[in-house]
PyMOL Python script that loads the backbone (N, CA, C, O; Angstrom):
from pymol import cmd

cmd.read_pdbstr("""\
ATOM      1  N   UNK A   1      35.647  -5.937 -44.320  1.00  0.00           N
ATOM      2  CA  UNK A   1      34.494  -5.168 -44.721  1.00  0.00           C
ATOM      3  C   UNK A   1      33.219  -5.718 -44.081  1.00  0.00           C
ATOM      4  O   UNK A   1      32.405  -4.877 -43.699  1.00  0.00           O
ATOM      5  N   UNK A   2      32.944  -6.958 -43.917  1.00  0.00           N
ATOM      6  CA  UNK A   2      32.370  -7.706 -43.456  1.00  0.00           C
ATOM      7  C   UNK A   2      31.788  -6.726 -41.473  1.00  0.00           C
ATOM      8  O   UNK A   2      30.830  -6.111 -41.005  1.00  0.00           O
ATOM      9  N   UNK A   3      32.844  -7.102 -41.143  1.00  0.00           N
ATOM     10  CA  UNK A   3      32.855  -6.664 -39.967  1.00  0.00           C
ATOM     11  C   UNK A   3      32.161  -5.314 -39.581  1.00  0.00           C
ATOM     12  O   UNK A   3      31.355  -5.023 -38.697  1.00  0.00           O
ATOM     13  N   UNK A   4      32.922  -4.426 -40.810  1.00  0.00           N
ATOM     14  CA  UNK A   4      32.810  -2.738 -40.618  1.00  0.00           C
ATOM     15  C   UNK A   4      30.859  -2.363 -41.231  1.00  0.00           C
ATOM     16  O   UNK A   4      30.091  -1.501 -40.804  1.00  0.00           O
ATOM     17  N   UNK A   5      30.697  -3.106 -42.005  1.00  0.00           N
ATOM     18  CA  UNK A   5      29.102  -3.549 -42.298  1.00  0.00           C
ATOM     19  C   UNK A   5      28.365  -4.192 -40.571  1.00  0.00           C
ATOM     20  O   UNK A   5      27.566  -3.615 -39.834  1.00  0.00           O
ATOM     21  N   UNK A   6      28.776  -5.034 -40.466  1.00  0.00           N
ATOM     22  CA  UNK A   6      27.921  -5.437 -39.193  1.00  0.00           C
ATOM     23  C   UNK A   6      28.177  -4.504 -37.895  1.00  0.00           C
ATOM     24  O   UNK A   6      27.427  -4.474 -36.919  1.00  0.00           O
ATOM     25  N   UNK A   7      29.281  -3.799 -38.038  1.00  0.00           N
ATOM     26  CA  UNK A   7      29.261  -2.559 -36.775  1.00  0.00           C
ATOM     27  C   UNK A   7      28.434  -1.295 -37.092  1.00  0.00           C
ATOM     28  O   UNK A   7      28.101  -0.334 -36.398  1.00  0.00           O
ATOM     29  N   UNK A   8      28.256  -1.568 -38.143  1.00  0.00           N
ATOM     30  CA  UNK A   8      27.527   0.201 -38.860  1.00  0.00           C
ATOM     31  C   UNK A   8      26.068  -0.356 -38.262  1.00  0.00           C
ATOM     32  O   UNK A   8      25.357   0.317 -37.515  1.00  0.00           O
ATOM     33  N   UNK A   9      25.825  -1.381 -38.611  1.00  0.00           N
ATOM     34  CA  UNK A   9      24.328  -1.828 -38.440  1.00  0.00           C
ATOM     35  C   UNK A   9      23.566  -2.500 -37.312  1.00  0.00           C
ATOM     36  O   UNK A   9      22.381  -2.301 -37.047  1.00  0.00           O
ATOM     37  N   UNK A  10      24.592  -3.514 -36.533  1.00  0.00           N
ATOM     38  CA  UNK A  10      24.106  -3.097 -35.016  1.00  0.00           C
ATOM     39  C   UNK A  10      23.166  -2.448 -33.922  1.00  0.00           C
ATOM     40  O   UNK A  10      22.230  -2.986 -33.331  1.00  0.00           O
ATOM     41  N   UNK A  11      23.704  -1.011 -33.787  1.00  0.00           N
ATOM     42  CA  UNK A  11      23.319  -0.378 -33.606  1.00  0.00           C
ATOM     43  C   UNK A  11      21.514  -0.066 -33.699  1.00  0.00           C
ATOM     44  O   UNK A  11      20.795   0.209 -32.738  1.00  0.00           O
ATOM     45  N   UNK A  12      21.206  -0.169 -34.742  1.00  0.00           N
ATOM     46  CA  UNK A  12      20.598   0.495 -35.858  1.00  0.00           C
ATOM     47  C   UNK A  12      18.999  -0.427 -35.500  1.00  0.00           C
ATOM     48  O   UNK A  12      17.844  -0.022 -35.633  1.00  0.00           O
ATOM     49  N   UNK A  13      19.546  -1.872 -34.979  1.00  0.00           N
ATOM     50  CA  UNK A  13      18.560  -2.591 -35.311  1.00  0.00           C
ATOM     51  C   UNK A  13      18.055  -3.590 -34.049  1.00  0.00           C
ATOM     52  O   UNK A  13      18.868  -3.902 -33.178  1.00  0.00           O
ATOM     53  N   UNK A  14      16.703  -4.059 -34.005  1.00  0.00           N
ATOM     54  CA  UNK A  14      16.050  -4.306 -32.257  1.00  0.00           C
ATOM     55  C   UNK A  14      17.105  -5.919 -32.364  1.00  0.00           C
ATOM     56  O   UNK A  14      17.960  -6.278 -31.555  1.00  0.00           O
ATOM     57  N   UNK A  15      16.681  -6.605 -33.584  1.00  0.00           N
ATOM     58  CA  UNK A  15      18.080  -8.484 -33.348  1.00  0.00           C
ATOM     59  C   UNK A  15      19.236  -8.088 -33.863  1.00  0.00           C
ATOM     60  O   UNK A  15      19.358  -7.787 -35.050  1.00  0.00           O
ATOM     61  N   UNK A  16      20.051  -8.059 -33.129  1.00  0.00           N
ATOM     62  CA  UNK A  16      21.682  -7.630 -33.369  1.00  0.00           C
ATOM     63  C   UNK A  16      22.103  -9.261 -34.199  1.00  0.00           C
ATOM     64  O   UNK A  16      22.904  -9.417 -35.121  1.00  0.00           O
ATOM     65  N   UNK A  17      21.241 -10.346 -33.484  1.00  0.00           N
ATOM     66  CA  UNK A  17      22.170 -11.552 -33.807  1.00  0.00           C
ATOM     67  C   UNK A  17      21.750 -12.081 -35.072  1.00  0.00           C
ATOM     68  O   UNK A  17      22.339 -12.971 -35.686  1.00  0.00           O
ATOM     69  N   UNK A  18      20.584 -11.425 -35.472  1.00  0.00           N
ATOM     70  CA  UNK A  18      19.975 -11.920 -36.833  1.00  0.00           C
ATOM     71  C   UNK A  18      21.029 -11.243 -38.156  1.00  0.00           C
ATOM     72  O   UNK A  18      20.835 -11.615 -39.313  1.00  0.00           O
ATOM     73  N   UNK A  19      21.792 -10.545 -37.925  1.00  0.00           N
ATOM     74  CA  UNK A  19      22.228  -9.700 -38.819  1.00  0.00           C
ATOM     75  C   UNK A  19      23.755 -11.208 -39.570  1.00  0.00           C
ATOM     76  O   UNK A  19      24.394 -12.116 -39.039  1.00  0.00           O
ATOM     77  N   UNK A  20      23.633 -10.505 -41.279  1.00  0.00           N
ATOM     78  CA  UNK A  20      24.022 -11.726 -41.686  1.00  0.00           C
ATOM     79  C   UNK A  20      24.833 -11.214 -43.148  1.00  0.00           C
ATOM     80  O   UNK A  20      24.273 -10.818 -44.170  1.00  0.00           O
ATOM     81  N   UNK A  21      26.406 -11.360 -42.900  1.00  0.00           N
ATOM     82  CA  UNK A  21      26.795 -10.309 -44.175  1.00  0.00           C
ATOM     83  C   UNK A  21      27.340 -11.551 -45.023  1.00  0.00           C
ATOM     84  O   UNK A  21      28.261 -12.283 -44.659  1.00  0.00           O
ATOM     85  N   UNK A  22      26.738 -11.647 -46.020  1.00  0.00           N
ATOM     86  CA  UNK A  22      27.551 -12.694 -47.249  1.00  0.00           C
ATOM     87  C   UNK A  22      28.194 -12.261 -48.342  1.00  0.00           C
ATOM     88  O   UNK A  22      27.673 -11.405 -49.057  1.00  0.00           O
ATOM     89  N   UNK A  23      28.827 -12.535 -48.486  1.00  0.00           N
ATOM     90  CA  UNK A  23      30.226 -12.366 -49.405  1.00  0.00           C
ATOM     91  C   UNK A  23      30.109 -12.701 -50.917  1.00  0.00           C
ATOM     92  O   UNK A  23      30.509 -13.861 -51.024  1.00  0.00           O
ATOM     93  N   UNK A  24      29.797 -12.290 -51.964  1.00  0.00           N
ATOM     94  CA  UNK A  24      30.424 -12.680 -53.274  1.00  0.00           C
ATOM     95  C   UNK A  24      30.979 -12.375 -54.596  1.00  0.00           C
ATOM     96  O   UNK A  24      30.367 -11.673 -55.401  1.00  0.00           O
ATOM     97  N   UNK A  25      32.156 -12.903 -54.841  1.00  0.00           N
ATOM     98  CA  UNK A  25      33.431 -12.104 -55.304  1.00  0.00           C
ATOM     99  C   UNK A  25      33.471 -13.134 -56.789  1.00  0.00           C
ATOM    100  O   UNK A  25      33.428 -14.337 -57.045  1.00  0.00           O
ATOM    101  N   UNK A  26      33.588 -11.737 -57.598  1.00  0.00           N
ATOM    102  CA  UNK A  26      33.570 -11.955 -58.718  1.00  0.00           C
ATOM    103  C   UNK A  26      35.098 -11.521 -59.050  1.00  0.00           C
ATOM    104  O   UNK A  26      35.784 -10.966 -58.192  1.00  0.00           O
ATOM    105  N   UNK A  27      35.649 -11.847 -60.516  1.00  0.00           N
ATOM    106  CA  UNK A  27      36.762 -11.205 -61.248  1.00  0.00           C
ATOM    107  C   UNK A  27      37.155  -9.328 -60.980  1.00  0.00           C
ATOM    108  O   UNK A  27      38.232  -8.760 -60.801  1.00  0.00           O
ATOM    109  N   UNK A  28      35.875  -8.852 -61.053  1.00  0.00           N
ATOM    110  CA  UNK A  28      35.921  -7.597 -61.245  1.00  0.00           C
ATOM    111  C   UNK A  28      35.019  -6.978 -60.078  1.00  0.00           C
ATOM    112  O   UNK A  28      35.011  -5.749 -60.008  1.00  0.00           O
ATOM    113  N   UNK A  29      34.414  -7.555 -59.341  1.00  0.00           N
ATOM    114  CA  UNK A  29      33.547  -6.640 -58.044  1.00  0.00           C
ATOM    115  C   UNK A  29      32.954  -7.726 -56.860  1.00  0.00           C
ATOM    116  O   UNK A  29      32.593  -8.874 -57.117  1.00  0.00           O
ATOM    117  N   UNK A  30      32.942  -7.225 -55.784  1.00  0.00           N
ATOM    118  CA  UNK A  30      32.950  -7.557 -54.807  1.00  0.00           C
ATOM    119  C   UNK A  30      31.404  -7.190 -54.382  1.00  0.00           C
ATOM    120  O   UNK A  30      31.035  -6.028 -54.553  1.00  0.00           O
ATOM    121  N   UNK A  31      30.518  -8.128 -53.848  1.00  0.00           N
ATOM    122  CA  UNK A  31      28.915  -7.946 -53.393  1.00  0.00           C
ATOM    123  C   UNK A  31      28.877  -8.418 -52.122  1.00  0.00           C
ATOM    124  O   UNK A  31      28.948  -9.625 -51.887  1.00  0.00           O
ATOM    125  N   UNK A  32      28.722  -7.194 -50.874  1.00  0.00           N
ATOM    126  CA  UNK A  32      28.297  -7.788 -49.555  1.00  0.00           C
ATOM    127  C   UNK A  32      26.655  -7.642 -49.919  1.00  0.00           C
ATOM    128  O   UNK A  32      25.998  -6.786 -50.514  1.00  0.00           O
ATOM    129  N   UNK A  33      26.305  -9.021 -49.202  1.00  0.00           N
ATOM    130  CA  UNK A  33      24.974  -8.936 -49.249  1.00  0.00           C
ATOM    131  C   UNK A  33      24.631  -8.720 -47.579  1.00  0.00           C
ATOM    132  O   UNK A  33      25.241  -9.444 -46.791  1.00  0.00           O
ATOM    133  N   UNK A  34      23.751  -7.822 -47.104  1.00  0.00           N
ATOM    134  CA  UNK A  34      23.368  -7.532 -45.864  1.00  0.00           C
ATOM    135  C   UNK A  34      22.369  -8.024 -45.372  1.00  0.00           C
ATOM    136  O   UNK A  34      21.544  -7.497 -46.119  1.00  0.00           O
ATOM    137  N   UNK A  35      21.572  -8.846 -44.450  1.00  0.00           N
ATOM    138  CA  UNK A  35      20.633  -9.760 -44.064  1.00  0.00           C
ATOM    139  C   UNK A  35      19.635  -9.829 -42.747  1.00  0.00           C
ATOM    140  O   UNK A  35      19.637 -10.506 -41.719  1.00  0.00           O
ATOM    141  N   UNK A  36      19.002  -9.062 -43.146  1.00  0.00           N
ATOM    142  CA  UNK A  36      18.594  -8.647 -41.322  1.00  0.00           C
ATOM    143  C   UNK A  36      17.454  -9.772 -40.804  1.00  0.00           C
ATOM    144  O   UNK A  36      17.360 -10.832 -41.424  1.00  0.00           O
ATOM    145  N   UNK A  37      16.531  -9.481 -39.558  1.00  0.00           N
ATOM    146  CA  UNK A  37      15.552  -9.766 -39.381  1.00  0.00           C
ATOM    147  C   UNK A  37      14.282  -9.093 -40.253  1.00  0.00           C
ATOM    148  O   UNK A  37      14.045  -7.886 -40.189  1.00  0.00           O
ATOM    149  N   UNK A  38      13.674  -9.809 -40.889  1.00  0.00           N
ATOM    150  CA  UNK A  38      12.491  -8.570 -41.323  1.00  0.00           C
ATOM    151  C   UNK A  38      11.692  -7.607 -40.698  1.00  0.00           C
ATOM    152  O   UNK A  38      11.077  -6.776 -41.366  1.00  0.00           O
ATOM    153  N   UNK A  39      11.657  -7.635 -39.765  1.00  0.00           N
ATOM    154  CA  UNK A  39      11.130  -6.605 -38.668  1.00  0.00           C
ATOM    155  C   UNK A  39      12.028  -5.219 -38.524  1.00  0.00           C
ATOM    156  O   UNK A  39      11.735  -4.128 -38.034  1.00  0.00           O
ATOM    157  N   UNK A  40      13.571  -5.837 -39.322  1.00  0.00           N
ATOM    158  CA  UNK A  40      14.631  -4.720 -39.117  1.00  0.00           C
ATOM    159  C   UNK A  40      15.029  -4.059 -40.149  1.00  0.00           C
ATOM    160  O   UNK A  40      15.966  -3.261 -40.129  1.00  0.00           O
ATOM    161  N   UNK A  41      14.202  -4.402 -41.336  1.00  0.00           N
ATOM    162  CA  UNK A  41      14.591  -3.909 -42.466  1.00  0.00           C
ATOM    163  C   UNK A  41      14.353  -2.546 -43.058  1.00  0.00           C
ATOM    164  O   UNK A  41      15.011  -1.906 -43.878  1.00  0.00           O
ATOM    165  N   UNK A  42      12.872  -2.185 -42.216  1.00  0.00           N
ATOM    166  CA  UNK A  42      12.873  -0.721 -42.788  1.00  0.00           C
ATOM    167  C   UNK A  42      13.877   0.215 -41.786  1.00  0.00           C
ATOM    168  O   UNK A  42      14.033   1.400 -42.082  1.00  0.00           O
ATOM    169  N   UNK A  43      14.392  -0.219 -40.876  1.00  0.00           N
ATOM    170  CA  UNK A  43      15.127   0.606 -40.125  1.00  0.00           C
ATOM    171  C   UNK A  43      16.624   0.780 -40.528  1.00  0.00           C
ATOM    172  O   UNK A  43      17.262   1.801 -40.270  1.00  0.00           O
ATOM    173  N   UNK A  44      17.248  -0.556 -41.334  1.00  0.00           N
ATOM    174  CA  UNK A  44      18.143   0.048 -42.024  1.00  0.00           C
ATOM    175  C   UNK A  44      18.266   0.382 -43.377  1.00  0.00           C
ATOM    176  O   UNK A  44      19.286   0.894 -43.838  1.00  0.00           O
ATOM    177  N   UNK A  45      16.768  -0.020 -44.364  1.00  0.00           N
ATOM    178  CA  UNK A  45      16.661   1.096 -45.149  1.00  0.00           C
ATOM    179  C   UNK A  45      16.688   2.817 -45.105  1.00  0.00           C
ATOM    180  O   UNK A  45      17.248   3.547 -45.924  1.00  0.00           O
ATOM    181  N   UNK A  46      16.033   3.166 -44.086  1.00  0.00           N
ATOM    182  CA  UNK A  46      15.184   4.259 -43.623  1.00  0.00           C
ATOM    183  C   UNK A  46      14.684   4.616 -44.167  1.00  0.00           C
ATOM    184  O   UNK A  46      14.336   3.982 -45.163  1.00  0.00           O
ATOM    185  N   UNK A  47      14.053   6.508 -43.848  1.00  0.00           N
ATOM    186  CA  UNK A  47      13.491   6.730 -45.080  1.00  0.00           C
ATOM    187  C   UNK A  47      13.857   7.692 -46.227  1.00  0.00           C
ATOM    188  O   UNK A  47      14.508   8.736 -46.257  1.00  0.00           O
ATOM    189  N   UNK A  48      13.041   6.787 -47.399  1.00  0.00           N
ATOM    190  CA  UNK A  48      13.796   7.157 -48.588  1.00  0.00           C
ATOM    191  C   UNK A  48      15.268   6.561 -49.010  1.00  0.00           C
ATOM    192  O   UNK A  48      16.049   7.118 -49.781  1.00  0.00           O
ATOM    193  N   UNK A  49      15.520   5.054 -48.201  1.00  0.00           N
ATOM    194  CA  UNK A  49      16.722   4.972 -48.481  1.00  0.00           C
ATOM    195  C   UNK A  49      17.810   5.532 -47.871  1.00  0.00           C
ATOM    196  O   UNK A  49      18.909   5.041 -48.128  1.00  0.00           O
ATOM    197  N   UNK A  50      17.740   6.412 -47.153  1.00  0.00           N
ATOM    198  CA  UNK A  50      18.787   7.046 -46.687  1.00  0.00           C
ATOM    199  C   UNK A  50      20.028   6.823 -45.525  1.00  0.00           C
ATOM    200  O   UNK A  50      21.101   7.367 -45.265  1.00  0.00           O
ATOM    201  N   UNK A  51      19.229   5.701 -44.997  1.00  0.00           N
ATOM    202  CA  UNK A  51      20.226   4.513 -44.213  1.00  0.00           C
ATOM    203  C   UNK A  51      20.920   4.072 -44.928  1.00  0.00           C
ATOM    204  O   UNK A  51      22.147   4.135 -44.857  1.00  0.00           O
ATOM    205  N   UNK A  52      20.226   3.490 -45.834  1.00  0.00           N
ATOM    206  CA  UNK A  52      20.909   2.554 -46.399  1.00  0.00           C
ATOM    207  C   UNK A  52      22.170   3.234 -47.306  1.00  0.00           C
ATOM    208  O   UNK A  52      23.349   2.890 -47.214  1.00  0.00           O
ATOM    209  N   UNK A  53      21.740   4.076 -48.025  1.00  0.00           N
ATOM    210  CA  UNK A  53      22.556   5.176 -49.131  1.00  0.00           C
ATOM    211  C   UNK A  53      23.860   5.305 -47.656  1.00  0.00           C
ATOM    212  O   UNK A  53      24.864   4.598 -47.579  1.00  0.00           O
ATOM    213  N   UNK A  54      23.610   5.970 -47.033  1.00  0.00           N
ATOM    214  CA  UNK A  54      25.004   6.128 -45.687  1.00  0.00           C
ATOM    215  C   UNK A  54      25.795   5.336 -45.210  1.00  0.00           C
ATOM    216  O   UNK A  54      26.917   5.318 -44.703  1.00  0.00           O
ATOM    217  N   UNK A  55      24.696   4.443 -45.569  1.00  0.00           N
ATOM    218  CA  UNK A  55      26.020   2.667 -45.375  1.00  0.00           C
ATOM    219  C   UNK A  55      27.099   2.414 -46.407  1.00  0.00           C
ATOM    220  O   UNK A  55      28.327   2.461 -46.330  1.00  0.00           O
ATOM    221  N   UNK A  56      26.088   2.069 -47.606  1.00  0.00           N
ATOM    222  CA  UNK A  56      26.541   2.449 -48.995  1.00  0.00           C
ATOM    223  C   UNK A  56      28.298   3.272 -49.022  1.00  0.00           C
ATOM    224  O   UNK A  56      29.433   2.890 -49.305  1.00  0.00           O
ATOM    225  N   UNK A  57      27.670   4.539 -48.559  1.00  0.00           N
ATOM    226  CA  UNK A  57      28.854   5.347 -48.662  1.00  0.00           C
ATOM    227  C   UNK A  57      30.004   5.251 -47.712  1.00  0.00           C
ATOM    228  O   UNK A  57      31.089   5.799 -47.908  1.00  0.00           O
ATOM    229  N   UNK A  58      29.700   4.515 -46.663  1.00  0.00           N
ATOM    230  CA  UNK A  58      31.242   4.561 -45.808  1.00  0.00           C
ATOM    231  C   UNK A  58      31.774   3.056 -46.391  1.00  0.00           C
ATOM    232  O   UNK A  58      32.956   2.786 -46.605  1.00  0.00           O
ATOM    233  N   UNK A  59      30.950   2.399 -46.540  1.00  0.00           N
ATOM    234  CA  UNK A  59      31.535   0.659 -47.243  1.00  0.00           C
ATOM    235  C   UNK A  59      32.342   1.125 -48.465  1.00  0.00           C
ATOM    236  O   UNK A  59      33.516   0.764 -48.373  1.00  0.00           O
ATOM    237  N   UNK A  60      32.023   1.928 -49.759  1.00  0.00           N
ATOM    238  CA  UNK A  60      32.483   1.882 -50.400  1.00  0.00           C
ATOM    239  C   UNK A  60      33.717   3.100 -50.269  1.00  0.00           C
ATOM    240  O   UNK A  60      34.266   3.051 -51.370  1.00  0.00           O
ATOM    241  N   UNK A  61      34.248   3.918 -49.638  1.00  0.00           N
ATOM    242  CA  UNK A  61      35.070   4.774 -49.136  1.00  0.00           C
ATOM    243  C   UNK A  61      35.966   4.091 -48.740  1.00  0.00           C
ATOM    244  O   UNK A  61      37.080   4.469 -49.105  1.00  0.00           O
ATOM    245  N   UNK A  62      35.915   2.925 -47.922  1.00  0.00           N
ATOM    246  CA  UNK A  62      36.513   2.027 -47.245  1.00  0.00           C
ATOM    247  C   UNK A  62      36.911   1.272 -48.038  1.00  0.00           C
ATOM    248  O   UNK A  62      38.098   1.027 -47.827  1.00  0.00           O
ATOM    249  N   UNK A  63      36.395   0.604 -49.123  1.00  0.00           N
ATOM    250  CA  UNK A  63      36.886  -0.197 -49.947  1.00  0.00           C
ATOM    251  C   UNK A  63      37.533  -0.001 -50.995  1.00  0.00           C
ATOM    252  O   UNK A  63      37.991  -0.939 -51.648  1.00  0.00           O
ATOM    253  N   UNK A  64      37.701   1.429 -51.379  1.00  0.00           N
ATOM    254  CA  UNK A  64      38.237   2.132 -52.677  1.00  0.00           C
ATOM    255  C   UNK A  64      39.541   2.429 -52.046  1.00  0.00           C
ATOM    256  O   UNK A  64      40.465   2.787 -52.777  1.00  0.00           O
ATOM    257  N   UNK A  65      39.719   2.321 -50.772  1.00  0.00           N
ATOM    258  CA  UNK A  65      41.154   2.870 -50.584  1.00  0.00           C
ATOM    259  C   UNK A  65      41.829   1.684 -50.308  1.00  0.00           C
ATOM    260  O   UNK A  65      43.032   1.821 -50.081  1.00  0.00           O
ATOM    261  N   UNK A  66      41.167   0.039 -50.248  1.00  0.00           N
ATOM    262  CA  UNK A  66      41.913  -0.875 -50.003  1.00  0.00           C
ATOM    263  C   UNK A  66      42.013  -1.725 -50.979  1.00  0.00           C
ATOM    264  O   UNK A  66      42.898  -2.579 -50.924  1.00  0.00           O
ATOM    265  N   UNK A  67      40.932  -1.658 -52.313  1.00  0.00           N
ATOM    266  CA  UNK A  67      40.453  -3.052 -52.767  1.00  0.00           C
ATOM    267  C   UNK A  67      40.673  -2.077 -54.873  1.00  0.00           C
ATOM    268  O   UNK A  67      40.676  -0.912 -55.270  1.00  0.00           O
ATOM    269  N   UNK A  68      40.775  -3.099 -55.372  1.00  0.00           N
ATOM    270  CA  UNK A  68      40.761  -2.667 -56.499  1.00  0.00           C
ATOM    271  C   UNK A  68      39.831  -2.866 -57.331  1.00  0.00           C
ATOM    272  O   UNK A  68      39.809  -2.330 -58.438  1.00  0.00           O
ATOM    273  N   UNK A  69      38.526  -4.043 -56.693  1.00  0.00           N
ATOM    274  CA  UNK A  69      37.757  -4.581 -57.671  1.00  0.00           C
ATOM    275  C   UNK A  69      36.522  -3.426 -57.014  1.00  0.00           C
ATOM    276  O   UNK A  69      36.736  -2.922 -55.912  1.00  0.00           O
ATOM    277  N   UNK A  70      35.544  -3.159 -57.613  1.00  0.00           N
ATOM    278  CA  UNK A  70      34.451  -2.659 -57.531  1.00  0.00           C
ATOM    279  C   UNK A  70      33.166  -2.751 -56.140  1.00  0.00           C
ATOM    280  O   UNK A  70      32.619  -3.846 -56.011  1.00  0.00           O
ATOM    281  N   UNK A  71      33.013  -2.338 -55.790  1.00  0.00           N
ATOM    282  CA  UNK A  71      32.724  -3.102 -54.254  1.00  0.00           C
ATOM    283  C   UNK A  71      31.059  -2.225 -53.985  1.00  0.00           C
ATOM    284  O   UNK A  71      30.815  -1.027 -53.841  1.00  0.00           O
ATOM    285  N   UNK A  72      30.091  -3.516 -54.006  1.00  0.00           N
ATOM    286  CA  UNK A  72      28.739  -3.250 -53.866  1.00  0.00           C
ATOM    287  C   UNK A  72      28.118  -3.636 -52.567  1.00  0.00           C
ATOM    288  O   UNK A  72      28.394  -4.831 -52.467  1.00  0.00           O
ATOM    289  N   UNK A  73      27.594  -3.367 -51.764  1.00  0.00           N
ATOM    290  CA  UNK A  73      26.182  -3.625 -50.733  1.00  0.00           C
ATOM    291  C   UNK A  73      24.522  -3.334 -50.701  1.00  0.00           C
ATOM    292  O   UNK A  73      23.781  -2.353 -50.643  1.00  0.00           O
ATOM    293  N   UNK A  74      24.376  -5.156 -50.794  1.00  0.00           N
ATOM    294  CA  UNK A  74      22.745  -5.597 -51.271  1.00  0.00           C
ATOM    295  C   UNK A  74      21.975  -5.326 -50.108  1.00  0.00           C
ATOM    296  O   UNK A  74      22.786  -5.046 -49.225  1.00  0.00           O
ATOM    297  N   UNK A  75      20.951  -5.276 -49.714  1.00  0.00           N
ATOM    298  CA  UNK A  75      20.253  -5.523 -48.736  1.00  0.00           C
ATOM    299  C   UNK A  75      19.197  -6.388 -49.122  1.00  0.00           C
ATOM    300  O   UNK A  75      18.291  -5.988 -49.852  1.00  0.00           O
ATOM    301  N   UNK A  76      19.252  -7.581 -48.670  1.00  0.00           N
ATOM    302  CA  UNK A  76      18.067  -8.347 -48.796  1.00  0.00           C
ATOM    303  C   UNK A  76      17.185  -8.681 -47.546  1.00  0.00           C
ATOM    304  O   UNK A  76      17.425  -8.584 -46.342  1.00  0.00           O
ATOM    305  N   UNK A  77      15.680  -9.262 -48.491  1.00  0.00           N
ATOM    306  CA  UNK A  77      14.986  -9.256 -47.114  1.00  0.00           C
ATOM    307  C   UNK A  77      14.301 -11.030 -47.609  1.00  0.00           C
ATOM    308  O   UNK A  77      13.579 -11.652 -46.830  1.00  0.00           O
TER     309      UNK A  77
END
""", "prot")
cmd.dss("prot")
cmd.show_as("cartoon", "prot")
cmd.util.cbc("prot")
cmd.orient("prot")
């Protein structure tokens, strides 16, 4: 998942190498946290969220058909 997060976002953003997915796994749900450059953050928010909401939705599509625990993506800045 890790991976499929940093290929979605790539793209998306001017430091490819700043990008930074952390992992943490609870009993019951799973939290990628997503980590950009700050310069790159409103670009994979977008606007209104709507980057981000599209990420959101293929991560967790992806993870409902593999994973059983609950599966979230943070974006921090």
């Amino acid at each position: 998942m890790k991976q499929l997060i940093t290929t979605i976002v790539k793209p998306l953003v001017d430091f490819p190498d700043d990008i930074h997915v952390m992992v943490e796994e609870s009993e019951h749900r799973i939290v990628y946290k997503l980590a950009v450059n700050p310069k790159d953050i409103g670009k994979v928010i977008g606007k209104q969220g709507s980057v981000a909401k599209a990420i959101r939705t293929i991560v967790y599509s992806a993870a409902s058909s593999h994973q059983m625990k609950k599966t979230y993506v943070e974006i921090i800045d």
